[in-house]
mmCIF entry with sequence, helices, sheets and N, C-alpha, C, O atoms, coordinates in Angstrom:
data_MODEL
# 
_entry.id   MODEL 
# 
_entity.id                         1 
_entity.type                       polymer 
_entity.pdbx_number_of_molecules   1 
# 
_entity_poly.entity_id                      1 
_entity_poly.type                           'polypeptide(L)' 
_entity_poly.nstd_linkage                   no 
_entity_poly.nstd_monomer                   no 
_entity_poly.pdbx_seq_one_letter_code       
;(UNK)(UNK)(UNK)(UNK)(UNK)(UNK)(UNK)(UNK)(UNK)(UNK)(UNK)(UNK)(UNK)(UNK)(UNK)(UNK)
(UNK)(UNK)(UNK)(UNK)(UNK)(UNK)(UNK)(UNK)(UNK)(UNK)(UNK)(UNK)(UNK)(UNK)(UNK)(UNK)
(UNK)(UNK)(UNK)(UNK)(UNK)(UNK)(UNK)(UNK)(UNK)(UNK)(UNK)(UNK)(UNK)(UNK)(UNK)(UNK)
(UNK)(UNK)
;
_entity_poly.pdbx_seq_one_letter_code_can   XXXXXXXXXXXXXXXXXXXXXXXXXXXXXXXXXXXXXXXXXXXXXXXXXX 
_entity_poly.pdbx_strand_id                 A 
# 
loop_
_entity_poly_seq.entity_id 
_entity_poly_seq.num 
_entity_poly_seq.mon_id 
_entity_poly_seq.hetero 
1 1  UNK n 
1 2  UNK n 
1 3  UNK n 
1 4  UNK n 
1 5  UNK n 
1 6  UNK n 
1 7  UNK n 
1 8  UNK n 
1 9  UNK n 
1 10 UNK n 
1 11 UNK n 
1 12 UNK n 
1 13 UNK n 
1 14 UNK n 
1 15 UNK n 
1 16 UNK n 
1 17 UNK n 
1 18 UNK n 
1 19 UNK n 
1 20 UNK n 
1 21 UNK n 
1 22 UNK n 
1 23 UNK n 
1 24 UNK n 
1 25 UNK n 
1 26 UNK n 
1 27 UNK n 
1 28 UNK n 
1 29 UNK n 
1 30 UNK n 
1 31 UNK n 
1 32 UNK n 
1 33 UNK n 
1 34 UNK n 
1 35 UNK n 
1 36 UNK n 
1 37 UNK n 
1 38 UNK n 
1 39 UNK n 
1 40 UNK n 
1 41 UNK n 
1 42 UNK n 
1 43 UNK n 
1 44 UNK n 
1 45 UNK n 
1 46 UNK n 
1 47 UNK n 
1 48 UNK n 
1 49 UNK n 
1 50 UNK n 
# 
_struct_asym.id          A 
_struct_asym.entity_id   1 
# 
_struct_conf.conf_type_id            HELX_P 
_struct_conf.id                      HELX_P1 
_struct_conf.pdbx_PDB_helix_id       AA1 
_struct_conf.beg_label_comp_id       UNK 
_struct_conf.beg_label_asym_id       A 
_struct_conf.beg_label_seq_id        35 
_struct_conf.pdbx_beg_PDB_ins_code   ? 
_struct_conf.end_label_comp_id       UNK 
_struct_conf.end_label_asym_id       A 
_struct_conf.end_label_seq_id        49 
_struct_conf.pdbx_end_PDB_ins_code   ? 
_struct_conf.beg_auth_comp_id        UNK 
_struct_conf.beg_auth_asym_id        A 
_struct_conf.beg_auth_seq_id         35 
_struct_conf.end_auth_comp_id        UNK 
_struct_conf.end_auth_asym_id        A 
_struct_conf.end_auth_seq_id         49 
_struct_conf.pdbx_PDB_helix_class    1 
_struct_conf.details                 ? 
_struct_conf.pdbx_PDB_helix_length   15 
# 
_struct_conf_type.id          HELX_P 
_struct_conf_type.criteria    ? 
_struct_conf_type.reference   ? 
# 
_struct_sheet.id               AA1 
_struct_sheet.type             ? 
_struct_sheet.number_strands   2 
_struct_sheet.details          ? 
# 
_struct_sheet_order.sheet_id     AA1 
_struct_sheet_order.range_id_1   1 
_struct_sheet_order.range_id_2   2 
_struct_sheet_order.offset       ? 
_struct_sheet_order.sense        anti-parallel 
# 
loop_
_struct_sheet_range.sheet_id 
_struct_sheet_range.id 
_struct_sheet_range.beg_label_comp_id 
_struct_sheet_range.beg_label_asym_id 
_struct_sheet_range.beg_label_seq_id 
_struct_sheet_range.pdbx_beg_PDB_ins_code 
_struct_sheet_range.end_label_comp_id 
_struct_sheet_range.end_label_asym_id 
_struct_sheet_range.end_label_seq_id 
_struct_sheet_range.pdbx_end_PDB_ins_code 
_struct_sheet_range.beg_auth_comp_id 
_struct_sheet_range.beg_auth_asym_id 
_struct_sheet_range.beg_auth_seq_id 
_struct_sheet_range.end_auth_comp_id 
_struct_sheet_range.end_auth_asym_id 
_struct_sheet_range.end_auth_seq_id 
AA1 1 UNK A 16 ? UNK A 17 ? UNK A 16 UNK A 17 
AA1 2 UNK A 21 ? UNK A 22 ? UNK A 21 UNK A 22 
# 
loop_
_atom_site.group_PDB 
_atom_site.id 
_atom_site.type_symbol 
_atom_site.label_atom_id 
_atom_site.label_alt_id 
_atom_site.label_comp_id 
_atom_site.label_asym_id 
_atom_site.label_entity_id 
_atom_site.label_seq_id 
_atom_site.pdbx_PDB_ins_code 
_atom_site.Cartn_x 
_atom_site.Cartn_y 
_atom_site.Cartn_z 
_atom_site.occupancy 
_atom_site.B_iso_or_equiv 
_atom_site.pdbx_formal_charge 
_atom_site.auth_seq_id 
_atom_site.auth_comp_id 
_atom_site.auth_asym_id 
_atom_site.auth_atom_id 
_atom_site.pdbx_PDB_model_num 
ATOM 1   N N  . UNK A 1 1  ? 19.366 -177.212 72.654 1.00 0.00 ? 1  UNK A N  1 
ATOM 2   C CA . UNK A 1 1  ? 19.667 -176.364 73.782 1.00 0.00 ? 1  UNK A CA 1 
ATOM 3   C C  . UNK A 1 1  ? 19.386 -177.163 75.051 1.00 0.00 ? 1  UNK A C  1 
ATOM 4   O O  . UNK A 1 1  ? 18.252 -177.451 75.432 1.00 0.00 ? 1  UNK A O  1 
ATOM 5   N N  . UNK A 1 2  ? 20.439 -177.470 75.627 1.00 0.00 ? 2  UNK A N  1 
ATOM 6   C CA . UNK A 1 2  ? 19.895 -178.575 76.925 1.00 0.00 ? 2  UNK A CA 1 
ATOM 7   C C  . UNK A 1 2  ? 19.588 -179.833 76.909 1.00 0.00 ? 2  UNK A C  1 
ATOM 8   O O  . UNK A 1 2  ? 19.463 -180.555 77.897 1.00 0.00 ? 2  UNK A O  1 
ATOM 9   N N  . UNK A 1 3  ? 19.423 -180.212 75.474 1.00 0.00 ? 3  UNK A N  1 
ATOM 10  C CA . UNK A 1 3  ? 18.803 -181.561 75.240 1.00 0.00 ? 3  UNK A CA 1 
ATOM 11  C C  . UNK A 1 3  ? 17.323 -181.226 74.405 1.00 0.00 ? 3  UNK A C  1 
ATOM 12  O O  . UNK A 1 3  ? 16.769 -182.048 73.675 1.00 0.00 ? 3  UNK A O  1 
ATOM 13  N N  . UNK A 1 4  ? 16.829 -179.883 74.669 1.00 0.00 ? 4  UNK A N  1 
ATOM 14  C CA . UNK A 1 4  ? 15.230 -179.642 74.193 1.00 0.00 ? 4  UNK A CA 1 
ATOM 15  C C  . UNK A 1 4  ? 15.830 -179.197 73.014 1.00 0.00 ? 4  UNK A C  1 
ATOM 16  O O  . UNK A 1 4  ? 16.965 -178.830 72.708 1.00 0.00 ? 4  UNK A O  1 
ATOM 17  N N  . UNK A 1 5  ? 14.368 -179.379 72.218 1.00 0.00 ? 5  UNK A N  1 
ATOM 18  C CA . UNK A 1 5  ? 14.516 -179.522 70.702 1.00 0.00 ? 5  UNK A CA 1 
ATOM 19  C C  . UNK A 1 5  ? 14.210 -177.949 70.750 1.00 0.00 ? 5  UNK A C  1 
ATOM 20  O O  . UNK A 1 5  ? 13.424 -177.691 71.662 1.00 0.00 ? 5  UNK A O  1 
ATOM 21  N N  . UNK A 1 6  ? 14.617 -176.834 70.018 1.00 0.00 ? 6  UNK A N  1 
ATOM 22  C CA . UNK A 1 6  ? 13.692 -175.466 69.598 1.00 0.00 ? 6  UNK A CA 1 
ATOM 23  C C  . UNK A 1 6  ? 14.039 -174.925 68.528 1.00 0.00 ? 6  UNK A C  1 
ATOM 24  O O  . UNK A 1 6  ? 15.134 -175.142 68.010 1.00 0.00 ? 6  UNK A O  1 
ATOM 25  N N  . UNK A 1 7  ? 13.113 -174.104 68.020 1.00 0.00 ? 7  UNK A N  1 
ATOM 26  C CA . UNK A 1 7  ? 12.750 -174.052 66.335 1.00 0.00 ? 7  UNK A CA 1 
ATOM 27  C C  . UNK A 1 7  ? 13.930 -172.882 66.144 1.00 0.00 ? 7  UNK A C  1 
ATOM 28  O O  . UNK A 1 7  ? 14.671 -173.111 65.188 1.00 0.00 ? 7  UNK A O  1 
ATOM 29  N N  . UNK A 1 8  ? 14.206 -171.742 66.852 1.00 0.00 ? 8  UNK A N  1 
ATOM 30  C CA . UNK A 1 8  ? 15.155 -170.584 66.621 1.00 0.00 ? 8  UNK A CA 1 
ATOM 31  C C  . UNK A 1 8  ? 14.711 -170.106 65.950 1.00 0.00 ? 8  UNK A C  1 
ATOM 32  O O  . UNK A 1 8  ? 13.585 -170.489 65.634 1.00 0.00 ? 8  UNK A O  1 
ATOM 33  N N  . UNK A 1 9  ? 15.278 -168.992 65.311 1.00 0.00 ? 9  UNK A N  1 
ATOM 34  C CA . UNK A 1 9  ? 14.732 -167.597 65.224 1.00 0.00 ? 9  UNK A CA 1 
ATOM 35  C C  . UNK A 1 9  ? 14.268 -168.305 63.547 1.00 0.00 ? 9  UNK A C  1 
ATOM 36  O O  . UNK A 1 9  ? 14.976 -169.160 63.015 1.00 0.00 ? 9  UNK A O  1 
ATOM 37  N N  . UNK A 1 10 ? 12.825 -167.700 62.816 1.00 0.00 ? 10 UNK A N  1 
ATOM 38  C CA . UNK A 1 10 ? 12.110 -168.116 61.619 1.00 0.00 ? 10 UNK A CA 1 
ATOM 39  C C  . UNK A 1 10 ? 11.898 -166.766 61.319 1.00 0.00 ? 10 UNK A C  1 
ATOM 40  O O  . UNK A 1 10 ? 11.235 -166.070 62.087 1.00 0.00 ? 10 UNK A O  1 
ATOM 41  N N  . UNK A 1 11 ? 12.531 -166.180 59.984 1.00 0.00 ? 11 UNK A N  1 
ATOM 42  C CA . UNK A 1 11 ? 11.725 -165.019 59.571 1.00 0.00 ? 11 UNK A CA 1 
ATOM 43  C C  . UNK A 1 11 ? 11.413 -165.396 58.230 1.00 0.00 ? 11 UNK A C  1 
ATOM 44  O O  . UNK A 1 11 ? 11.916 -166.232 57.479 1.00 0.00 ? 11 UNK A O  1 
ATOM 45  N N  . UNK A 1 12 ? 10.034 -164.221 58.038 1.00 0.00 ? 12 UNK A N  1 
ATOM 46  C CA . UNK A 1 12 ? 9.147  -164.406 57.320 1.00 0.00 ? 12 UNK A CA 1 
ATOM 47  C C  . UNK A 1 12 ? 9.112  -163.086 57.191 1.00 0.00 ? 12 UNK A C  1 
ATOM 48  O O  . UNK A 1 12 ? 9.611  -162.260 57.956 1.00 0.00 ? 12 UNK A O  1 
ATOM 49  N N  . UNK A 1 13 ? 8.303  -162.829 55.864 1.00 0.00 ? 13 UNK A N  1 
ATOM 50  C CA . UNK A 1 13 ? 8.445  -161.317 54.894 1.00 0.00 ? 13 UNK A CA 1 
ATOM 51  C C  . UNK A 1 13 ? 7.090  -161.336 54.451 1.00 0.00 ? 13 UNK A C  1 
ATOM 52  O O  . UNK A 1 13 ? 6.758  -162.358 53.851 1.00 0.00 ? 13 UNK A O  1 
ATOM 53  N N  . UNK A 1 14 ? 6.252  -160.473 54.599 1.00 0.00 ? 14 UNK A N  1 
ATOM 54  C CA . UNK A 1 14 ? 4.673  -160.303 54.509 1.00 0.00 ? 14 UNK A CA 1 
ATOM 55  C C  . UNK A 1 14 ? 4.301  -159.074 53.183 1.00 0.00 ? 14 UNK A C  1 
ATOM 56  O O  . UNK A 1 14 ? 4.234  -157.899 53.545 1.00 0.00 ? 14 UNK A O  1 
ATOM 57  N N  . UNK A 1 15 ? 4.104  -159.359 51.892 1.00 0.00 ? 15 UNK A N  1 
ATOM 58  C CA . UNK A 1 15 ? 4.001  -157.972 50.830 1.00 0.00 ? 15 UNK A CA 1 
ATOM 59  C C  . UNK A 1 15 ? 2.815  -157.823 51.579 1.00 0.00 ? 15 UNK A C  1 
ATOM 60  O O  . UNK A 1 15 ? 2.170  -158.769 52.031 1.00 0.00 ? 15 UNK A O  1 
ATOM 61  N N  . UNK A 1 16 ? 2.467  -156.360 51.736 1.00 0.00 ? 16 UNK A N  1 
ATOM 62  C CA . UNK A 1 16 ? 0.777  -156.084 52.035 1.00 0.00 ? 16 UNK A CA 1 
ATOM 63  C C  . UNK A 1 16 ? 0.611  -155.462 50.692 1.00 0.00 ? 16 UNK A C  1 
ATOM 64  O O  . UNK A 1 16 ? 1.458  -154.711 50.208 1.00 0.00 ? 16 UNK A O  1 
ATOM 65  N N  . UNK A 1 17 ? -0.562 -155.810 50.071 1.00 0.00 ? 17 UNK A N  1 
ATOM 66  C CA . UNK A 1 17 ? -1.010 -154.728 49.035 1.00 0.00 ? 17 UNK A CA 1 
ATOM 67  C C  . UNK A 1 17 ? -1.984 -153.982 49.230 1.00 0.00 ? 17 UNK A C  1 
ATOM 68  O O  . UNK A 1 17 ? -2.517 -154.055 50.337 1.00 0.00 ? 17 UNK A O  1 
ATOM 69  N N  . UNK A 1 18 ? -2.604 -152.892 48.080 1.00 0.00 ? 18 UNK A N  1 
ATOM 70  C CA . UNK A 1 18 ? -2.903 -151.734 48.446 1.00 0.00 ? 18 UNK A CA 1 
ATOM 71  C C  . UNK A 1 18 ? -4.379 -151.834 49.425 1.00 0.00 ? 18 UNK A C  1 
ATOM 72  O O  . UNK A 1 18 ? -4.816 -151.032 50.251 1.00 0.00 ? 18 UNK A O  1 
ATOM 73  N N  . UNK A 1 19 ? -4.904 -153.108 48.974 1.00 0.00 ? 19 UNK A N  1 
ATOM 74  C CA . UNK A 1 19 ? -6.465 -152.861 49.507 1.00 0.00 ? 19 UNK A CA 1 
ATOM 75  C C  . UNK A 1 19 ? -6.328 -153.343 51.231 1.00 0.00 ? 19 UNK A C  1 
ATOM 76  O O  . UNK A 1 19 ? -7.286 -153.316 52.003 1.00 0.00 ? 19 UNK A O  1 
ATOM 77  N N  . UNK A 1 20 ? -5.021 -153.746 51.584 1.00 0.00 ? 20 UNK A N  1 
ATOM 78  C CA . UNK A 1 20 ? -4.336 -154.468 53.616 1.00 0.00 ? 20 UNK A CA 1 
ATOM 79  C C  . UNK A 1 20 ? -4.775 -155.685 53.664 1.00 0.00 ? 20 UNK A C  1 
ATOM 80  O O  . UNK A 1 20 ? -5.415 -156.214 54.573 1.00 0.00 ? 20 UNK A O  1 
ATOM 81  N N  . UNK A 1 21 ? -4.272 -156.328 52.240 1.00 0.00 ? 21 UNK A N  1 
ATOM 82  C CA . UNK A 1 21 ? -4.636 -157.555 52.195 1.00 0.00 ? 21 UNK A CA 1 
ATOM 83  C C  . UNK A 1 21 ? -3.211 -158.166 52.105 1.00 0.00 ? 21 UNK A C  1 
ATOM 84  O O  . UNK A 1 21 ? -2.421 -157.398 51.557 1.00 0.00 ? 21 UNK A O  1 
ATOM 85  N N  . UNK A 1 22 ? -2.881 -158.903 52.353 1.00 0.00 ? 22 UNK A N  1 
ATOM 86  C CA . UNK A 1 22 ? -1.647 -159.801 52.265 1.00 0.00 ? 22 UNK A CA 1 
ATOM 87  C C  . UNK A 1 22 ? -1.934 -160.535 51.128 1.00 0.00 ? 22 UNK A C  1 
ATOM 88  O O  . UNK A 1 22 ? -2.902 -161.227 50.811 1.00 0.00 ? 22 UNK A O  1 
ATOM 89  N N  . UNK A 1 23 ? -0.205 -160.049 50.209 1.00 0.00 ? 23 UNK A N  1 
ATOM 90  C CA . UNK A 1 23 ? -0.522 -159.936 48.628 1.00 0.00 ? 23 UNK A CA 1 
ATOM 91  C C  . UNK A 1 23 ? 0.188  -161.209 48.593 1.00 0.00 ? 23 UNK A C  1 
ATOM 92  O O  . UNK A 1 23 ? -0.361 -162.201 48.115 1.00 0.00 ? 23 UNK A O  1 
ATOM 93  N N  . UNK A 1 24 ? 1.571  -161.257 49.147 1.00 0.00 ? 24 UNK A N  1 
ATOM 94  C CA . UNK A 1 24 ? 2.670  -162.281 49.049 1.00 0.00 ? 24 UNK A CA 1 
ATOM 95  C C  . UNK A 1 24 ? 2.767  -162.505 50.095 1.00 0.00 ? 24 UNK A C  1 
ATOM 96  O O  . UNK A 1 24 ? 2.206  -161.818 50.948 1.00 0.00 ? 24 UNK A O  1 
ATOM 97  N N  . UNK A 1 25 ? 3.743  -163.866 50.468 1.00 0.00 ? 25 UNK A N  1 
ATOM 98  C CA . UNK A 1 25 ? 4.774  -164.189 51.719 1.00 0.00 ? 25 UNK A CA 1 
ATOM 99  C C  . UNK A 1 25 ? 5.817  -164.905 51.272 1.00 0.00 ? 25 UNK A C  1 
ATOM 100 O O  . UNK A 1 25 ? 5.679  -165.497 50.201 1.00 0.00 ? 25 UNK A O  1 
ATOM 101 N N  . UNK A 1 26 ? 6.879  -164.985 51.886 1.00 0.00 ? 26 UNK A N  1 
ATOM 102 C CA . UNK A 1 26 ? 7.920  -165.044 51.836 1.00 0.00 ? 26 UNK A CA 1 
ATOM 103 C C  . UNK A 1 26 ? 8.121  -165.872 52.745 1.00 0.00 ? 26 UNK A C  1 
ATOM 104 O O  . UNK A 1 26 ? 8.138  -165.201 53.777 1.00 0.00 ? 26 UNK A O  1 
ATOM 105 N N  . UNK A 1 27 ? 8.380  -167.550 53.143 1.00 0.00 ? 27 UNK A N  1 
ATOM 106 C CA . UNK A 1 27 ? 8.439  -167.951 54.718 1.00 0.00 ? 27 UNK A CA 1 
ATOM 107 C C  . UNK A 1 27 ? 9.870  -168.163 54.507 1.00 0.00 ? 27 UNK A C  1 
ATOM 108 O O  . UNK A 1 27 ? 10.520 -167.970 53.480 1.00 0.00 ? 27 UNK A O  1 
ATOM 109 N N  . UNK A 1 28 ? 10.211 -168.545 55.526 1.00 0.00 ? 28 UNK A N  1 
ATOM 110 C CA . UNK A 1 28 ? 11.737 -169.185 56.034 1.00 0.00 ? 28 UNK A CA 1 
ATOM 111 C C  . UNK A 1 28 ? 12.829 -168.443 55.175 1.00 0.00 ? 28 UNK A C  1 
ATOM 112 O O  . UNK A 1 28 ? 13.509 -169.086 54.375 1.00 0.00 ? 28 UNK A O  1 
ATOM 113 N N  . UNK A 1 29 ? 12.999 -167.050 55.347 1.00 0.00 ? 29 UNK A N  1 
ATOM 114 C CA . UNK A 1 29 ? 14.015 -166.229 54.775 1.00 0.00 ? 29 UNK A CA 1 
ATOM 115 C C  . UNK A 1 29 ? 15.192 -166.122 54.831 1.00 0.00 ? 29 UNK A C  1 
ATOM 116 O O  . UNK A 1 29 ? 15.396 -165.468 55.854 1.00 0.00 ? 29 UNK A O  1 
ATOM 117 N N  . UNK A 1 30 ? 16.242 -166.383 54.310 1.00 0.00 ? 30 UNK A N  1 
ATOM 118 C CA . UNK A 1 30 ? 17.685 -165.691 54.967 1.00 0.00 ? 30 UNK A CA 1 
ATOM 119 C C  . UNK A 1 30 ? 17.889 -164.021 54.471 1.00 0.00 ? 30 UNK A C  1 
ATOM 120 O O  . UNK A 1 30 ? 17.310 -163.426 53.562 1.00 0.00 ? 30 UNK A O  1 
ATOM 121 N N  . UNK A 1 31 ? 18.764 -163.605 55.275 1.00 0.00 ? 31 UNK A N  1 
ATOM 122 C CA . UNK A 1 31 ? 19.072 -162.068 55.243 1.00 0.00 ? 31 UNK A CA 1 
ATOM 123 C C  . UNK A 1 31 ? 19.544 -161.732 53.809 1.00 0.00 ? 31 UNK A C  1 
ATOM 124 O O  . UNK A 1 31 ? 19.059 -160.914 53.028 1.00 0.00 ? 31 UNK A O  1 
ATOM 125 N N  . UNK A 1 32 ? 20.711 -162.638 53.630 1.00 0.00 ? 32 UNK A N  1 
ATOM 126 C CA . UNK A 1 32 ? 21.520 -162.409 52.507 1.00 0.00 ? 32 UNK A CA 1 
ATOM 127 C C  . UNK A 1 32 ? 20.962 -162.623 51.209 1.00 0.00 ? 32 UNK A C  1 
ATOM 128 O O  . UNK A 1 32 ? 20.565 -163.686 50.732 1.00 0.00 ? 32 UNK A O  1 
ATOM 129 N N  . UNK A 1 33 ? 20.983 -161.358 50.640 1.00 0.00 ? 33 UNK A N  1 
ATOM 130 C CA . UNK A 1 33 ? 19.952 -161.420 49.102 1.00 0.00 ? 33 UNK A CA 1 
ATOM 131 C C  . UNK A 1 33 ? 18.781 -161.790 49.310 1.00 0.00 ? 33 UNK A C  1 
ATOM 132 O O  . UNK A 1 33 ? 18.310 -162.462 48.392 1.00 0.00 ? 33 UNK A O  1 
ATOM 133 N N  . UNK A 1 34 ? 17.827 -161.526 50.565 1.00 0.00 ? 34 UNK A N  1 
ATOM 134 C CA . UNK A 1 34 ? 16.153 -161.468 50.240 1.00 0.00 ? 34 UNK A CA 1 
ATOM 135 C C  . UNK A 1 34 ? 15.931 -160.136 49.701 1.00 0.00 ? 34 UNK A C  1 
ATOM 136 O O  . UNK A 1 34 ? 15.029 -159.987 48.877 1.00 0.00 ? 34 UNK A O  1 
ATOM 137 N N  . UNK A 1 35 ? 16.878 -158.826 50.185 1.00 0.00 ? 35 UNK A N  1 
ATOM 138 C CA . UNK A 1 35 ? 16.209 -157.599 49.798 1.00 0.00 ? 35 UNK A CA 1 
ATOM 139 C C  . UNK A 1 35 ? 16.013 -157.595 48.347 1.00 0.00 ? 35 UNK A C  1 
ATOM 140 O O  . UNK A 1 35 ? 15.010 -156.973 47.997 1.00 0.00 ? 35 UNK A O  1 
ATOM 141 N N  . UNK A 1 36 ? 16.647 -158.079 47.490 1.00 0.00 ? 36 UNK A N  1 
ATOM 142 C CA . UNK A 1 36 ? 16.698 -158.560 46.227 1.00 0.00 ? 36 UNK A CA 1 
ATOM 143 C C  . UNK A 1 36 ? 16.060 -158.496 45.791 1.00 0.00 ? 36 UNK A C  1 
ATOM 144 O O  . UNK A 1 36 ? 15.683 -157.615 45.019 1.00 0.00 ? 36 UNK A O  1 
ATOM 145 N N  . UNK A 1 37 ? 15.309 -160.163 46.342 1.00 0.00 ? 37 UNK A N  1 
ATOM 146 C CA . UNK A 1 37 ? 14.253 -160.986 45.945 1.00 0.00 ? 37 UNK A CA 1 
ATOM 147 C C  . UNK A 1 37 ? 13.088 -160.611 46.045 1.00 0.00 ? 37 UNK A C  1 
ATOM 148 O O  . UNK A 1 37 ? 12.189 -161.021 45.311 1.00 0.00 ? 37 UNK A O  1 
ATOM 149 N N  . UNK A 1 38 ? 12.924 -159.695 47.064 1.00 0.00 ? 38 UNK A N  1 
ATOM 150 C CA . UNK A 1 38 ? 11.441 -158.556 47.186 1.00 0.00 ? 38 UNK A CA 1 
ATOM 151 C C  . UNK A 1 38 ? 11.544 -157.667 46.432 1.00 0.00 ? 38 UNK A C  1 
ATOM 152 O O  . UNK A 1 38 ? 10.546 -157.227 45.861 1.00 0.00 ? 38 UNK A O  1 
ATOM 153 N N  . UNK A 1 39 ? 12.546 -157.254 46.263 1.00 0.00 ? 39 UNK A N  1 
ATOM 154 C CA . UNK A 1 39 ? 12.503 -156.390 44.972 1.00 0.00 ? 39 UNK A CA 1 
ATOM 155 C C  . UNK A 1 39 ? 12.239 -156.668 43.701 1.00 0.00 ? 39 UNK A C  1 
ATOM 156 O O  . UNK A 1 39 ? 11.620 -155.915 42.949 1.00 0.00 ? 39 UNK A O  1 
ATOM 157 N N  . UNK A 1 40 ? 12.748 -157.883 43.371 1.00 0.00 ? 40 UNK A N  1 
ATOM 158 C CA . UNK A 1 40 ? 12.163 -158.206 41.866 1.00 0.00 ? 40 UNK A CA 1 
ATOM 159 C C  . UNK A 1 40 ? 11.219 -158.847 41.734 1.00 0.00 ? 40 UNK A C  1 
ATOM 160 O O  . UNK A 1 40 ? 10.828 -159.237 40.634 1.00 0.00 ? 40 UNK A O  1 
ATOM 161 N N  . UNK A 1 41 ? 10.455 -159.178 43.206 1.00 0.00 ? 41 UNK A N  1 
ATOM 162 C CA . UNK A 1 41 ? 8.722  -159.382 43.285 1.00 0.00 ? 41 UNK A CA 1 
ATOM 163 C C  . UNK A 1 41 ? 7.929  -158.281 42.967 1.00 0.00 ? 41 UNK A C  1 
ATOM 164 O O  . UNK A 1 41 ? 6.813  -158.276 42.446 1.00 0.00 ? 41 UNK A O  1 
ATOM 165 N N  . UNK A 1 42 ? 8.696  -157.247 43.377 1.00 0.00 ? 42 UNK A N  1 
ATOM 166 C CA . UNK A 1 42 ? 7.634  -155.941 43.268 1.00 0.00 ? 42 UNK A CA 1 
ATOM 167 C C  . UNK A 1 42 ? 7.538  -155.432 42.223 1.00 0.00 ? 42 UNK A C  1 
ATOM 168 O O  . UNK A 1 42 ? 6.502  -155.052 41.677 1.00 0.00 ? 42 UNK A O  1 
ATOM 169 N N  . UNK A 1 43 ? 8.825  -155.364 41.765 1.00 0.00 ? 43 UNK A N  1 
ATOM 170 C CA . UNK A 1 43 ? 8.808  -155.163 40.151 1.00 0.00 ? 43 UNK A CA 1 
ATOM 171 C C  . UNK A 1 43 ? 8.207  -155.629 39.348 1.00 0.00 ? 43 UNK A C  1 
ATOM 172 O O  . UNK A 1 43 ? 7.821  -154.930 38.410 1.00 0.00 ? 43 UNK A O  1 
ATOM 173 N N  . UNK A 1 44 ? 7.911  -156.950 39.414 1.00 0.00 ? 44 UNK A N  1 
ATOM 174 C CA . UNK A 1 44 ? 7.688  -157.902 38.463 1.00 0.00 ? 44 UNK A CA 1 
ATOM 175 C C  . UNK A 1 44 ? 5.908  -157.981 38.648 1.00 0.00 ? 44 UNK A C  1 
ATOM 176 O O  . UNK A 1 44 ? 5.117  -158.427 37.817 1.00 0.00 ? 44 UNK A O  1 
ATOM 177 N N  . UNK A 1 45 ? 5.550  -157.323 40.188 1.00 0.00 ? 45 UNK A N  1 
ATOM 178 C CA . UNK A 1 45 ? 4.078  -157.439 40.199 1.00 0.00 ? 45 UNK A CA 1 
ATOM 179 C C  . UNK A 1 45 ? 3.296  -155.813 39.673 1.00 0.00 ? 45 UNK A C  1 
ATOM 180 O O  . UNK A 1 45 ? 2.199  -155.467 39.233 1.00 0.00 ? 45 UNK A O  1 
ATOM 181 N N  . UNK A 1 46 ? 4.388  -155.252 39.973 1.00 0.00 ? 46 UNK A N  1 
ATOM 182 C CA . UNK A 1 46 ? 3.907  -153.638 39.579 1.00 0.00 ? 46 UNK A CA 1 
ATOM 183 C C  . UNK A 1 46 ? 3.814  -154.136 37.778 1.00 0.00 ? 46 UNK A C  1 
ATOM 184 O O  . UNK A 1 46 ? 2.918  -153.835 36.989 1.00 0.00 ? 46 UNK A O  1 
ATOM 185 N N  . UNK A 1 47 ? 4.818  -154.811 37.561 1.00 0.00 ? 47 UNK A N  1 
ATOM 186 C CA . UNK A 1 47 ? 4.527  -154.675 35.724 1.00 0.00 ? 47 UNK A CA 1 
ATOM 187 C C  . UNK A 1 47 ? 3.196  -155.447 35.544 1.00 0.00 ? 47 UNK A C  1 
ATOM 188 O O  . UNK A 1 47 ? 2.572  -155.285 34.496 1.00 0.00 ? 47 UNK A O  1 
ATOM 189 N N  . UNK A 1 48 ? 2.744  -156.245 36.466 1.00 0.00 ? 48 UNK A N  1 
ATOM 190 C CA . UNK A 1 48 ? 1.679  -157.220 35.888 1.00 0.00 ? 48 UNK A CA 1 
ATOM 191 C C  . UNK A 1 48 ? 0.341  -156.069 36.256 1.00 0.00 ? 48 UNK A C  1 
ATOM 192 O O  . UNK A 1 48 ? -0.597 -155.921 35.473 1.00 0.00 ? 48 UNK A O  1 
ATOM 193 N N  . UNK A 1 49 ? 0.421  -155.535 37.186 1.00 0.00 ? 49 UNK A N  1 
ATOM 194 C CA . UNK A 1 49 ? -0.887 -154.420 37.424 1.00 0.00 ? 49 UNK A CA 1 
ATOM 195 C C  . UNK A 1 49 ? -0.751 -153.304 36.615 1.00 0.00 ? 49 UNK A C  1 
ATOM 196 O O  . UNK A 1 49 ? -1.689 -152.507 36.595 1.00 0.00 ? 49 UNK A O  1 
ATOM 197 N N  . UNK A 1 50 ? 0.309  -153.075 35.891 1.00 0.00 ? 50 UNK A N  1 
ATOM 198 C CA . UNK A 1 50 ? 0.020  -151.872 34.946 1.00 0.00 ? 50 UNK A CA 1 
ATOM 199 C C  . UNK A 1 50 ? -0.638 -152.592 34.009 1.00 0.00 ? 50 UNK A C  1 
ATOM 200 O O  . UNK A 1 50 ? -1.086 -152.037 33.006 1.00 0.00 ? 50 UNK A O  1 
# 
């Protein structure tokens, strides 16, 4: 931008679990098919806590 270097927009996806502890993260996300991918984290962590 101008010649300056800048990082642009970085998203990141934070699981909190039950005790407000940060369970997972997720860094440097794209939109397309993360909802997915949190989903079959959750799934896959709900089966490990049952």
């Amino acid at each position: 931008m101008y010649g300056k270097k800048v990082m642009g927009i970085v998203r990141t996806t934070f699981i909190i679990g039950p005790d407000g502890k940060i369970q997972h993260i997720f860094p440097k996300v794209k939109a397309e098919g993360h909802a997915g991918e949190v989903l079959a984290y959750l799934k896959e962590s709900a089966k490990g806590a049952a």
